[in-house]
N, C-alpha and C positions, 0 to 999 in steps of 0.2 A: 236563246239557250244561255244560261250563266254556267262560265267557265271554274271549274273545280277548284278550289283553295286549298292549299297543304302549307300547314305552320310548321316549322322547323324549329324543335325547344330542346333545351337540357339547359339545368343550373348549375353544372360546372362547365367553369372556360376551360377552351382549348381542344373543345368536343369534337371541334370540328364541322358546327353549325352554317358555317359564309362558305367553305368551300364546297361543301354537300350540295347546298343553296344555290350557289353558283353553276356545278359544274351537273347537276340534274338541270337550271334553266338551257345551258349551253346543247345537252343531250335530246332534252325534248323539241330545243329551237331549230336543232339541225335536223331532226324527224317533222318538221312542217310544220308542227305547235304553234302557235300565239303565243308566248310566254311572255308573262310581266316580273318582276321582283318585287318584293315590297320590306323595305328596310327600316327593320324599327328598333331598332339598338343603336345604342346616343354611338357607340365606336365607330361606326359609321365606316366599317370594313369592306361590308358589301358594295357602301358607295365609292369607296377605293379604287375596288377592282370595276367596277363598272364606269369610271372615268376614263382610269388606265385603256380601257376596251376602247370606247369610242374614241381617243386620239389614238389608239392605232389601230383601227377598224372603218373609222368613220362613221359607220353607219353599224350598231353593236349588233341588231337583229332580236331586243328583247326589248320592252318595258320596262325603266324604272322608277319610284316612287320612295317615297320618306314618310312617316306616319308618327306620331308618340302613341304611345299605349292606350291611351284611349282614344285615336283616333282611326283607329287602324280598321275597325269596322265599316264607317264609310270608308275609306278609302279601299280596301280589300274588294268590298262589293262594288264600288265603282270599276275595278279592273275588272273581276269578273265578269264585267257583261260585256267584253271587249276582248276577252282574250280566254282562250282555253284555258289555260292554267296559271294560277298567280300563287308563287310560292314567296311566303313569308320567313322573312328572317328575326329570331328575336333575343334579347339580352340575357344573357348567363343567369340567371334567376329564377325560381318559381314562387310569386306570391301575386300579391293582386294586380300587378301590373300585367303581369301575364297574360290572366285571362280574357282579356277582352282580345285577343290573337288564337286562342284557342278557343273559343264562343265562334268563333267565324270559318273556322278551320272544317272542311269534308274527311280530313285524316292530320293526326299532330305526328308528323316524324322525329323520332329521340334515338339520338347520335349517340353511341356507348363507345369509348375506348375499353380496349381488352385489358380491366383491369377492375378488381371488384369495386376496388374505392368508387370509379367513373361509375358501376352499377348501382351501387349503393346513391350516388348521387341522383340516380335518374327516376329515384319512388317518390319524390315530393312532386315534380313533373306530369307524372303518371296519374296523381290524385286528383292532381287539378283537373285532369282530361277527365279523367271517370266521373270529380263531381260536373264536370260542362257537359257529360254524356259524350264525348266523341272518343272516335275510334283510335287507338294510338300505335301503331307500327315504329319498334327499334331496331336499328340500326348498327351494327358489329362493325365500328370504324377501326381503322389503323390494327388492324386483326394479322394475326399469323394463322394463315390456315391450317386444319388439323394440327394444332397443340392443342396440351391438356388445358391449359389457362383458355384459348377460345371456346371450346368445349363447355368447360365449367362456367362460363360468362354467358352463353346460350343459355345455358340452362337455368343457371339465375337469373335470367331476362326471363325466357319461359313462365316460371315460376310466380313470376309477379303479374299473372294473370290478361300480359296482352304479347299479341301476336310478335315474332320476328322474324327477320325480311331474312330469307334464303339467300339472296345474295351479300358478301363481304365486299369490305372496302380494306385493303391490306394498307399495310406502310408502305406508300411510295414517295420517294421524291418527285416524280410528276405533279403531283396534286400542287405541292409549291410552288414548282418550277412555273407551271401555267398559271395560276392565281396569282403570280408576279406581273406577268404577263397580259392581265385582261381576259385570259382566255381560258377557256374546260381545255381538261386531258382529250375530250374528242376531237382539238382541234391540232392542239399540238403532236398528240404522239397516237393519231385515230385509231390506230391497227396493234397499240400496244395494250397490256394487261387493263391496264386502270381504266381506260376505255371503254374497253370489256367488260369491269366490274358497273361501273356507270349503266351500262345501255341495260346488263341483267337488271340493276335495280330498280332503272326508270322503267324498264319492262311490266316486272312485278309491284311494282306501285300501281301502275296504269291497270295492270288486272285485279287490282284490288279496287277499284275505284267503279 
């Protein structure tokens, strides 16, 4: 059985891509997952926090890897058939480098800060998935629930014709706090909000899949 792939895109930085990445592998690894990473962005943040992990973990409990853009197809699929889930990390950009991360992808997750300019950002993204034919699920990061500004960011996510994820990721300091750390919010603060947000959205991915 090959293990499900989910590419994590948006072209503007600061979306909030590596820690999304991050702290859904940490959520799924603690629910008994196989989970790998696969890091393809030259900043190489992902591999940051997953060094930080294993000198103070030892032993991190996920899969990690390094690909360039057009390598990520083998390599994606070599994880896949080793691990339930291999969630791809990629570079602030949507143009042709992209697509070969999105060619591979069972679903492309797009990380939207509540904020139009972030929305607007995320339809050059979105095009690339429609022309690759895959399904694309966004994502309502760093969100204040019930404001009119989240609201109206839903909606104009709606609006651009692909699905988004019922579950929010608000502004917390946790998400930093632990990504300093090597570690997901479910390990540092398990029982707190952000945690909570995590597990709904790993929830709701996993039943879209």
């Amino acid at each position: 059985m090959t293990g499900r792939i989910i590419t994590v895109a948006q072209q503007k930085g600061g979306s909030g891509k590596t820690t999304i990445a991050a702290n859904l592998a940490v959520t799924w690894a603690r629910a008994g997952r196989r989970v790998a990473l696969l890091d393809t962005d030259p900043q190489g943040s992902l591999g940051r926090w997953f060094m930080t992990r294993v000198e103070r973990l030892g032993d991190p409990g996920l899969e990690f890897s390094t690909a360039s853009a057009w390598g990520v197809s083998w390599e994606a699929d070599k994880l896949a058939k080793t691990h339930d889930i291999v969630l791809v990390d990629t570079p602030a950009k949507a143009d042709g480098d992209l697509r070969p991360a999105l060619r591979v992808a069972s679903l492309v997750l797009v990380p939207v800060a509540s904020s139009q300019v972030d929305l607007w950002a995320t339809e050059g993204v979105l095009d690339l998935a429609r022309r690759e034919d895959r399904p694309a699920l966004v994502v309502l990061n760093r969100a204040r629930p019930r404001t009119r500004l989240a609201a109206e960011v839903a909606a104009g996510a709606a609006a651009l014709g692909v699905g988004v994820a019922e579950a929010l990721l608000a502004n917390r300091v946790a998400y930093a706090e632990s990504m300093g750390q090597g570690l997901g919010v479910a390990e540092t603060a398990p029982r707190g909000p952000a945690a909570a947000e995590l597990a709904a959205l790993a929830a709701e991915i996993a039943a879209a899949g």
